[in-house]
N, C-alpha and C positions, 0 to 999 in steps of 0.2 A: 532885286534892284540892279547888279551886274547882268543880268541877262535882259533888262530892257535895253540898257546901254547898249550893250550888243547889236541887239536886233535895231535899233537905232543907227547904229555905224554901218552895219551889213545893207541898209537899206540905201542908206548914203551916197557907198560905195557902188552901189548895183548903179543905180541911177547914173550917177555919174562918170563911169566906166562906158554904160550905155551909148548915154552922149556924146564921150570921144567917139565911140568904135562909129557910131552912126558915121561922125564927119567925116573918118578916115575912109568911109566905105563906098562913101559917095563917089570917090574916085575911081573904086573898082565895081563896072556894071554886072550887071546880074548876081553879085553877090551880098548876101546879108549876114550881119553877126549882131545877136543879142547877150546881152550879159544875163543868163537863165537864172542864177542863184551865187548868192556870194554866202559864205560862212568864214566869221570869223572865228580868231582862237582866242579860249578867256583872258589872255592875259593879252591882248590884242597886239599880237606880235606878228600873226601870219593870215593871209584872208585868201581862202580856197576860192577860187573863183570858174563859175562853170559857165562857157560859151557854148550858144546853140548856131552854129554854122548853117546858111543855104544859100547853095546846095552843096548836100552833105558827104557829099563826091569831095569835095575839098576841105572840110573840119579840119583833119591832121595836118595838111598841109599850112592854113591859117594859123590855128592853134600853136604850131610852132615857131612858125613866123615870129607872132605876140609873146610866146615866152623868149625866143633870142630878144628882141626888143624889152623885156621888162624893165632895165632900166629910166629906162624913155616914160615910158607908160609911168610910172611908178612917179617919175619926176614931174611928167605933166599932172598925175592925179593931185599931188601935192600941190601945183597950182593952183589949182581950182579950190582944192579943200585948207588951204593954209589959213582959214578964219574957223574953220569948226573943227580938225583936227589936229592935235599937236604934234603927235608922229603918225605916219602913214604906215601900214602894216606890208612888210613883205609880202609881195602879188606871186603867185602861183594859180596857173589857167590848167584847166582840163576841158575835155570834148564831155559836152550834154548831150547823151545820144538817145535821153528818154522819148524824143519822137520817133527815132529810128525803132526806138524796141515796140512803139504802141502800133507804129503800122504794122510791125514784126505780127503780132497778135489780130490786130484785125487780121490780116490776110490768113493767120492762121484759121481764125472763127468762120468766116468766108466759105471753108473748102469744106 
């Protein structure tokens, strides 16, 4: 039962995280941020969140950006979500670089 709820929040969050980064990103051309995968923690205190940066020349650079802001973030995600959740879980971003490692492999297979 706890772990539907979960994956019910995790999904919520993904979405909706998604959305912001879209609008914010609109500002800046050529660049794209998805929200790849969010996990939260059982006792929904903390929601790992992994962004897939492009291009990926600049991930760390964003990525960091977004954790100095988490405040922000964290405040506006409560916006949004202030009718389905009653606390918002502690936001921590990491860089998803599982595209970076699958081309890593193709170009391995390749040669």
């Amino acid at each position: 039962m706890e772990h539907t709820r979960q994956e019910r929040i995790e999904r919520l969050i993904q979405k909706e995280l998604g959305e912001m980064f879209l609008l914010q990103t609109k500002a800046m051309p050529g660049v794209i941020v998805s929200v790849s995968r969010c996990r939260v923690s059982p006792d929904l205190s903390y929601c790992n969140t992994y962004l897939s940066v492009f291009p990926s020349a600049r991930a760390a650079e964003i990525v960091e950006n977004i954790s100095k802001n988490v405040r922000q973030v964290r405040g506006d995600l409560g916006n949004r979500l202030r009718h389905q959740l009653r606390i918002i879980p502690e936001l921590r971003f990491f860089v998803d670089d599982t595209l970076d490692y699958l081309e890593r492999i193709d170009e391995l297979l390749k040669k």
